[in-house]
C-alpha positions as CSV (number, residue, x, y, z in Angstrom):
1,X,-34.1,62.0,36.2
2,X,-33.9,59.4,39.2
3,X,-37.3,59.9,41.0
4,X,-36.6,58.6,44.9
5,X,-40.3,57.1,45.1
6,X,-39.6,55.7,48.9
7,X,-38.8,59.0,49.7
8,X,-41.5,60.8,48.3
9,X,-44.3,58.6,50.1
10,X,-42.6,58.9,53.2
11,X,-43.4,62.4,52.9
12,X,-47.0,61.8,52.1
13,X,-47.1,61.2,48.6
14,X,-49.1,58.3,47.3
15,X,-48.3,56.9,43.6
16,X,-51.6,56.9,41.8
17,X,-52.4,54.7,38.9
18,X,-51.8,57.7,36.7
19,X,-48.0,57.8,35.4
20,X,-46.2,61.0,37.6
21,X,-49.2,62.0,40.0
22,X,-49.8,61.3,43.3
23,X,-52.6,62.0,46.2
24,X,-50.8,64.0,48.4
25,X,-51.6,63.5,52.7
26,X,-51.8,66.2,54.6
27,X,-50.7,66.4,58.2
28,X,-53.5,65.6,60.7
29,X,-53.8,66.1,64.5
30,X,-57.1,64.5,65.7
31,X,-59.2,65.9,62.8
32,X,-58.7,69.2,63.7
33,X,-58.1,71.7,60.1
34,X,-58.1,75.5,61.1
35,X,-60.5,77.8,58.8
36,X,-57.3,79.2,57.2
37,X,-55.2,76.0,56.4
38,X,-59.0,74.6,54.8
39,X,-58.7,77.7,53.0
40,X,-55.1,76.9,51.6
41,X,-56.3,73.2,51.0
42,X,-58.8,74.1,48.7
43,X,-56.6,77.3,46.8
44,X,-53.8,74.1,46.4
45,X,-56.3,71.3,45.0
46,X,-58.1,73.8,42.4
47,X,-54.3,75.4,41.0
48,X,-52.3,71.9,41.3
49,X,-55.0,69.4,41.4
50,X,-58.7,68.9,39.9
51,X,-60.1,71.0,42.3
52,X,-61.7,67.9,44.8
53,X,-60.1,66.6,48.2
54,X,-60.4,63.0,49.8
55,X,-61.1,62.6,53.4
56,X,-59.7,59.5,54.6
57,X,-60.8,56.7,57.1
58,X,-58.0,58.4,59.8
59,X,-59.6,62.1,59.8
60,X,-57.0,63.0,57.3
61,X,-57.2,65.0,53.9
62,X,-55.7,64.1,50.6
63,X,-55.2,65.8,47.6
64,X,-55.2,63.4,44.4
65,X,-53.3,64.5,40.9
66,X,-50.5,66.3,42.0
67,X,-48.3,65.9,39.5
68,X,-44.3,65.0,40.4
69,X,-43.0,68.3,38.4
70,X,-45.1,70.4,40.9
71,X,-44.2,68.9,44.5
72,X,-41.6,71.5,45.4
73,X,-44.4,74.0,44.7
74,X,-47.4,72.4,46.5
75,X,-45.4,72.0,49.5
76,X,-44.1,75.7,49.5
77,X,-47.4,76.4,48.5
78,X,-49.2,74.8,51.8
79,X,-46.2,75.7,54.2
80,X,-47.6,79.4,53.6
81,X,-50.6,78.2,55.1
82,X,-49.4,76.5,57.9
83,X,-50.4,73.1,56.4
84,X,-47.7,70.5,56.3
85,X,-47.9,67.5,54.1
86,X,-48.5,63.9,56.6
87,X,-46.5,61.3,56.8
88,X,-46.9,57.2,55.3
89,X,-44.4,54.2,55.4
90,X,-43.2,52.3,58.2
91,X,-43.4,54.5,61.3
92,X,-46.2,56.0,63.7
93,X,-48.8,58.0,61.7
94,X,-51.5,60.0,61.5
95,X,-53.2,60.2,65.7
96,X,-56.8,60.2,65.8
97,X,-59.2,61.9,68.1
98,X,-62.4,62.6,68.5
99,X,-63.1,66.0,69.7
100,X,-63.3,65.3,73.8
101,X,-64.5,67.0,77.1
102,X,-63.7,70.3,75.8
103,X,-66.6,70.1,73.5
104,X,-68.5,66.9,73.5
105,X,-70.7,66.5,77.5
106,X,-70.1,62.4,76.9
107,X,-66.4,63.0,77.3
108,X,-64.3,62.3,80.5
109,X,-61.0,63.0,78.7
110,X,-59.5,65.7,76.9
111,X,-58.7,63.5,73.5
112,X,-57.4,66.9,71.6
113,X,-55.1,67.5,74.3
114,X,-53.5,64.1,74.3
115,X,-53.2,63.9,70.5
116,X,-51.4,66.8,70.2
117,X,-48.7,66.1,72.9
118,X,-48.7,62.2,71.2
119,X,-47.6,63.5,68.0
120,X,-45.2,66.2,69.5
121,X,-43.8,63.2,71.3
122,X,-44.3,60.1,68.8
123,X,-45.3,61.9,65.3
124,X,-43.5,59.7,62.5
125,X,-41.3,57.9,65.0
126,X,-39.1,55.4,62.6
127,X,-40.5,51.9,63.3
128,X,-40.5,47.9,61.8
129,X,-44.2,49.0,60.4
130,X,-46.8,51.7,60.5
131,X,-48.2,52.2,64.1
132,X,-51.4,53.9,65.0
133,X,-52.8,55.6,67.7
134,X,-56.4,56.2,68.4
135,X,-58.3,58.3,71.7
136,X,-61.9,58.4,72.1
137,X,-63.4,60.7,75.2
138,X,-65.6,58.1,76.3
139,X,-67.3,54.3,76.0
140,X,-68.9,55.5,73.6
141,X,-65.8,54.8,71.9
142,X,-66.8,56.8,68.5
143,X,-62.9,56.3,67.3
144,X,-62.8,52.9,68.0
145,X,-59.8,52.9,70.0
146,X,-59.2,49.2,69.8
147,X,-59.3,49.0,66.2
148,X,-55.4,51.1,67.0
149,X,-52.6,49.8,67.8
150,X,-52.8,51.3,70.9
151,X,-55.7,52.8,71.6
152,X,-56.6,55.4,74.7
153,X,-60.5,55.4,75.7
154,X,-61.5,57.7,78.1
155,X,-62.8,56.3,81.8
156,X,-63.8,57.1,85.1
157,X,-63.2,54.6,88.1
158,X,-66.6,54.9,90.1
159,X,-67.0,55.3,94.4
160,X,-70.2,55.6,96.4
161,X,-71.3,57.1,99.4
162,X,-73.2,55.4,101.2
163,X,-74.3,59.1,103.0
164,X,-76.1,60.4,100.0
165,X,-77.5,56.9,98.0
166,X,-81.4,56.5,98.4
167,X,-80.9,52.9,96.8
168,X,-83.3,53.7,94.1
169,X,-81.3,50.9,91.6
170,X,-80.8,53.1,88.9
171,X,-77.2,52.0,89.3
172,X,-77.4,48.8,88.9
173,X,-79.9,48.8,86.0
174,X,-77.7,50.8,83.6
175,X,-74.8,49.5,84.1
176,X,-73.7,47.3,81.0
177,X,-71.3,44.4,82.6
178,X,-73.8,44.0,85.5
179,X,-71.1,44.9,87.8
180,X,-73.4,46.8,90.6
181,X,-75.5,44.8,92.7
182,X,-78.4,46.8,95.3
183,X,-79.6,45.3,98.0
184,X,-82.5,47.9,99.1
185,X,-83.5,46.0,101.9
186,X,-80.0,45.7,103.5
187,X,-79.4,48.8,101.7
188,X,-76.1,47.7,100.8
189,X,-74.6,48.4,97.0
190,X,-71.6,46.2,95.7
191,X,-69.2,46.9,93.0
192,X,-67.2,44.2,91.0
193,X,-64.7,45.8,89.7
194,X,-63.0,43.2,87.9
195,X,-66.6,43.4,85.6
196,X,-66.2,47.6,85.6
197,X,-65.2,49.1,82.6
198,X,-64.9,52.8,83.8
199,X,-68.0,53.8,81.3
200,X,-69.5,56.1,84.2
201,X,-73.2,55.3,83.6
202,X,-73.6,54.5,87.0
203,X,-72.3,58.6,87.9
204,X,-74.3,60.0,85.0
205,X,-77.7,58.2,86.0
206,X,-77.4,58.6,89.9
207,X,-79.7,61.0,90.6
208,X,-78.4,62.1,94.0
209,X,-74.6,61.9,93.3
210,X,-74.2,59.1,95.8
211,X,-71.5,57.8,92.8
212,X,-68.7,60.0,92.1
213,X,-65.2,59.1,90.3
214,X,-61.8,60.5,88.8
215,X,-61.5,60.2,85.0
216,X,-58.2,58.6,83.4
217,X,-57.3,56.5,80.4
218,X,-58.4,52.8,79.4
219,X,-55.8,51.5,77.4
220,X,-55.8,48.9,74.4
221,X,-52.7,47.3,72.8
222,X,-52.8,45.3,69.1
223,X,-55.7,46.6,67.3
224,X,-55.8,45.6,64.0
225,X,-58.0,46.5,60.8
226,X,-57.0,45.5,57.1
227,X,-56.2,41.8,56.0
228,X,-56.2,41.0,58.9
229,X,-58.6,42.1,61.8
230,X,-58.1,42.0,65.7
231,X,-59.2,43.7,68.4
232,X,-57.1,45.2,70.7
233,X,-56.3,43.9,74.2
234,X,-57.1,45.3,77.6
235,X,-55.0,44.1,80.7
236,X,-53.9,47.3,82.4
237,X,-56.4,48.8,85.1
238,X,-56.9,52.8,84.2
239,X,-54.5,54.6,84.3
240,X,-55.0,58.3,85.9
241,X,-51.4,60.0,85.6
242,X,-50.4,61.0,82.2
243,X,-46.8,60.5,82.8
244,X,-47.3,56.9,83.8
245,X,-48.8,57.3,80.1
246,X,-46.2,58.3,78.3
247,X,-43.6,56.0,80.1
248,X,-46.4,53.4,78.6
249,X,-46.1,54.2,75.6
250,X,-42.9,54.3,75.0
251,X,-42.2,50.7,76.4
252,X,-44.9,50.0,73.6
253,X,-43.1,51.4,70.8
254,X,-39.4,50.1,72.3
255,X,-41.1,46.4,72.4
256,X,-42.3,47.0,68.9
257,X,-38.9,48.1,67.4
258,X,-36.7,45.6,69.6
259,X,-39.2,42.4,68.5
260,X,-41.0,42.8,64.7
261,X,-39.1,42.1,61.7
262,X,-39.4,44.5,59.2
263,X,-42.8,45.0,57.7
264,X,-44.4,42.9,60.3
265,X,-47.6,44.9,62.3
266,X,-47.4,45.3,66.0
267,X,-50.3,42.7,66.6
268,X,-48.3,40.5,64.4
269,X,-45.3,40.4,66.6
270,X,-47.3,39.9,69.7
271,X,-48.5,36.9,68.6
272,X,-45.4,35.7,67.6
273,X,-43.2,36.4,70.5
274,X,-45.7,36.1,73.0
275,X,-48.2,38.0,74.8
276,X,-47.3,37.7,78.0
277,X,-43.3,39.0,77.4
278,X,-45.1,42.1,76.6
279,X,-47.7,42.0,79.4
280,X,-45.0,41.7,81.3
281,X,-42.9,44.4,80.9
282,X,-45.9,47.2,80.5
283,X,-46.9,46.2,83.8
284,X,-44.0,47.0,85.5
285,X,-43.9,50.2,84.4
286,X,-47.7,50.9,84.6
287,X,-47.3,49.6,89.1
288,X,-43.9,51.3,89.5
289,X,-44.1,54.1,92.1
């Protein structure tokens, strides 16, 4: 029997050492497993595997010894429990996320939200080479976002009033690029924003909400973490409209198809075509009207 090995790890499964088995992936949105599908995870690995999962470094869940006479079974199996096997090869995979504003008070973005609607939009999108996305709710930045090759961090651009301030410098001591300046005696407060990086410390500290701001999306391009490590790029202010986004995005991925050779990363091809040919062409997207 002809065994289609490309096709099979497309689908998620992995060849292991062992002759005939594989660790299967499972489909992954942001680390988020319902009680039920954990519940079919575990019935699958104990009747087709050796009863253990591995969590990977992307949130994801794999199931190791499954053997090639069985996958038709495992995947009707996990299909009754609304689990669906994940995706590998040369195309956009698993989306990372930590949990967000709808759970987590450090986050300004809802990261759950946005990975969802990511992989409804991008999920296993053919491309030269694997492509990852990453989102972290806030500077905290406890997905690493630029470690992805395009990573979405969570920000909020920061206004004062001079009506409520009481220019008690709190501001300007916890802010990390040294970006706020407080003159108490002119009782005057400056912002740089070319040093801001949207972490809202200054909002969260003020204690008489003399700073206020609107939450949107920092945005990193060419993050890269295996042989060969780079972080990603920043060169887009934040970005507030989710549209303008997606429109992002998809310039990203078009740029990526149109320029890398086949198996070449996205950071890769940056370098090798230039930078500023895709700075270019993301920024006219990101300041049309």
């Amino acid at each position: 029997m002809s065994v289609n090995y490309k096709e099979l790890k497309k689908g998620g499964f992995m060849r292991q050492r062992q002759q005939n088995y594989f660790s299967m992936r499972l489909k992954c949105v942001g680390g988020h497993f319902t009680a039920e599908q954990l519940g079919t995870i575990k019935s699958v690995a104990e009747k087709f595997g050796k009863g253990y999962v591995h969590l990977t470094s992307r949130q994801g869940i794999e199931i190791p010894f499954i053997h090639l006479d069985d996958v038709d079974a495992v995947k009707k199996a996990l299909a009754a429990g609304n689990v669906q096997v994940g995706v590998c090869g040369p195309r956009v995979r698993t989306i990372t996320a930590c949990q967000g504003n709808a759970i987590c008070p450090s986050g300004l973005i809802d990261t759950q939200k946005l990975a969802a609607e990511f992989d409804k939009r991008y999920g296993g999108r053919e491309l030269p080479h694997k492509f990852k996305f990453g989102f972290t709710g806030c500077h905290n930045n406890c997905l690493k976002a630029e470690e992805n090759d395009m990573g979405v961090k969570g920000g909020v651009k920061p206004n004062w009033s001079a009506e409520k301030c009481i220019f008690c410098g709190v501001c300007q001591a916890v802010c990390p690029e040294k970006a706020i300046a407080v003159d108490k005696s002119a009782k005057s407060v400056t912002l740089d924003e070319n040093k801001c990086v949207y972490c809202g410390k200054c909002i969260k500290s003020c204690p008489t909400d003399a700073w206020q701001g609107q939450s949107g999306f920092v945005v990193s391009f060419g993050g890269l973490y295996g042989n060969k490590i780079a972080v990603g790029k920043n060169f887009l202010p934040i970005i507030f409209d989710e549209e303008k986004l997606f429109a992002i995005v998809e310039v990203a991925l078009q740029f990526f198809k149109d320029h890398a050779k086949s198996g070449e990363r996205f950071r890769t091809m940056l370098e090798r075509v230039g930078w500023e040919k895709f700075i270019s062409e993301v920024e006219a997207v990101a300041n049309a009207s």
